[in-house]
C-alpha positions in Angstrom: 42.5 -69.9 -90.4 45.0 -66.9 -90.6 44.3 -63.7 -88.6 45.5 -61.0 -90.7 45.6 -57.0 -90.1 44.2 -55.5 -93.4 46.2 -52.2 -94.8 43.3 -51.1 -97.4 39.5 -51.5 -97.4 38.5 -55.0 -99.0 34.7 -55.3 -100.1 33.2 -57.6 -98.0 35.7 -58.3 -95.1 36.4 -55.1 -93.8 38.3 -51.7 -93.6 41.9 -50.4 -93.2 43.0 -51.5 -89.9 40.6 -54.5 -89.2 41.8 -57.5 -87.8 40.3 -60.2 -89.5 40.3 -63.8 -89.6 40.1 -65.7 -93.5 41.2 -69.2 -94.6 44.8 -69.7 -95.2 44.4 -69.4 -98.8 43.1 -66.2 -99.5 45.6 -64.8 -97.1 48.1 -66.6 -99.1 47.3 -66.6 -102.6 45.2 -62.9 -102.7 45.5 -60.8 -99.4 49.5 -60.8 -98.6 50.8 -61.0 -101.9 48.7 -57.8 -103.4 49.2 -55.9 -99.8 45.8 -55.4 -98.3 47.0 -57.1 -95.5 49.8 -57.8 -92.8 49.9 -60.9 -91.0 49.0 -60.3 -87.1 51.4 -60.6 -84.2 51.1 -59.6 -80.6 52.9 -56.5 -81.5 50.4 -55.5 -84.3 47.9 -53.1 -82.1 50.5 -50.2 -82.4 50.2 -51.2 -86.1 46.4 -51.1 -86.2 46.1 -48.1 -84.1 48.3 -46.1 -87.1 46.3 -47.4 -90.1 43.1 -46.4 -88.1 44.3 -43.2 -87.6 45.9 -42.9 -91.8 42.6 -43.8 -92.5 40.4 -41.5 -90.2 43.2 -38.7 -91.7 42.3 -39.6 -95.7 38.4 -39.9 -94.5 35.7 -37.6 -95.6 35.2 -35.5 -92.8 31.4 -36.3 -92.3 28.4 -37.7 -93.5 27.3 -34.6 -95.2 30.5 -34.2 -97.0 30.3 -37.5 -98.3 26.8 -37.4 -99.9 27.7 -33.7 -101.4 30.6 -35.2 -103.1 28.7 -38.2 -104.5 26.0 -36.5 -106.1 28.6 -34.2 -107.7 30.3 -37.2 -109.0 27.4 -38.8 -109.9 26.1 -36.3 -112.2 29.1 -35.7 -115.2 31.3 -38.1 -116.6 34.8 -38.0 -115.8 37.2 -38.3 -118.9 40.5 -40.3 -118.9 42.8 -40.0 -122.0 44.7 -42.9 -122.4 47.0 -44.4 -124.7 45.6 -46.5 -127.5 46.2 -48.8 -130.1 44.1 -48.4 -133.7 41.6 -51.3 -132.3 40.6 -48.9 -129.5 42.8 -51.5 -126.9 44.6 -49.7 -124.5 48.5 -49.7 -123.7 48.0 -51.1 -120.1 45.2 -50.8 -118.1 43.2 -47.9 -116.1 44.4 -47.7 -112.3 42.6 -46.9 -109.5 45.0 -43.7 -109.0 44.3 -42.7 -113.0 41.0 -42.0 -111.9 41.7 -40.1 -108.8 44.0 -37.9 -110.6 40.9 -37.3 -113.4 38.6 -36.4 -110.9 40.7 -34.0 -109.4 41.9 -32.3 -112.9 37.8 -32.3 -113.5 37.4 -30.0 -110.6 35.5 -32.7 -108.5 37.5 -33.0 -105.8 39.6 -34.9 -104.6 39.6 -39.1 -103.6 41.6 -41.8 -102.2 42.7 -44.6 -104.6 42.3 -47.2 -101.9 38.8 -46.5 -102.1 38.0 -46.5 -105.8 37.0 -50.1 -106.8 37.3 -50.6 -110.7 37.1 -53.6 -113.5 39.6 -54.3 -115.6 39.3 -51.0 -118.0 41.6 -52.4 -121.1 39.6 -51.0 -124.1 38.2 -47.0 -125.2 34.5 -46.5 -124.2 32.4 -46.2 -121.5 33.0 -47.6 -118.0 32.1 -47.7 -114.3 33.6 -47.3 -111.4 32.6 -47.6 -107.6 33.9 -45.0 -105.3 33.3 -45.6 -101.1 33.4 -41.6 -99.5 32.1 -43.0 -96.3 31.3 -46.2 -93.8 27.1 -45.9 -95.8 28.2 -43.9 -98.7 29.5 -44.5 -101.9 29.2 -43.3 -105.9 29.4 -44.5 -109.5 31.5 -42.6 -111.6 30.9 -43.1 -115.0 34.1 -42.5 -117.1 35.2 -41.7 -120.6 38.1 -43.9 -121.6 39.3 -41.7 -124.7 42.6 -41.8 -126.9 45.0 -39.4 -126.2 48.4 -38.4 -124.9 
């Protein structure tokens, strides 16, 4: 088992700033190599101590907040031009921060990408995407993946 101090939220293991214990190979092969997590030494509380506090910083401020912002994000589509090829396949994929930015230039507000959770968005259409505003809230986004740019 490797203990680990993870740097961004991970869906079912925990949140920026948890230390958390996984077998060796997801910390190897998954974890470490895509940065969600640091491996843990005794010096790593001052470490946790500043991701908590990064996170509480990017948080929603309460409860409130969060549940006004994911009904507003609930109710239009977002659009995302992209770049595309004649087949309607994309150059690339979405990102996580592609959708932040759309939100915001849709007047929505603004999110975090470390807590937008999204499939592999590699073709025109429409797609989902899971936002977390708070510890018991989160949002789907429906977006517009349309040819542009």
């Amino acid at each position: 088992m490797a203990k680990l101090i993870l740097t961004h939220e991970v869906t079912g293991l925990g949140t920026a700033g948890d230390v958390v214990e996984v077998k060796n190979g997801y910390a190897r092969n998954y974890l470490l190599p895509r940065g969600f997590a640091l491996t843990w030494t005794k010096g790593g509380e001052k470490q946790v101590e500043e991701i908590r506090a990064a996170r509480e910083a990017r948080a929603v401020a309460s409860l409130e907040d969060a549940k006004a912002l994911a009904a507003k994000l609930q109710e239009a589509p977002v659009s995302l031009k992209v770049k595309a090829g004649d087949s309607g396949r994309l150059f690339g994929k979405v990102k996580a921060a592609d959708v932040a930015a759309a939100v915001e230039a849709a007047g929505l507000g603004k999110l975090d990408k470390r807590t937008i959770e999204l499939d592999d968005v590699k073709s025109l259409g429409t797609h989902s995407a899971t936002v977390r505003l708070h510890e018991s809230v989160s949002a789907a986004i429906k977006l517009n993946v349309i040819a542009g740019k």
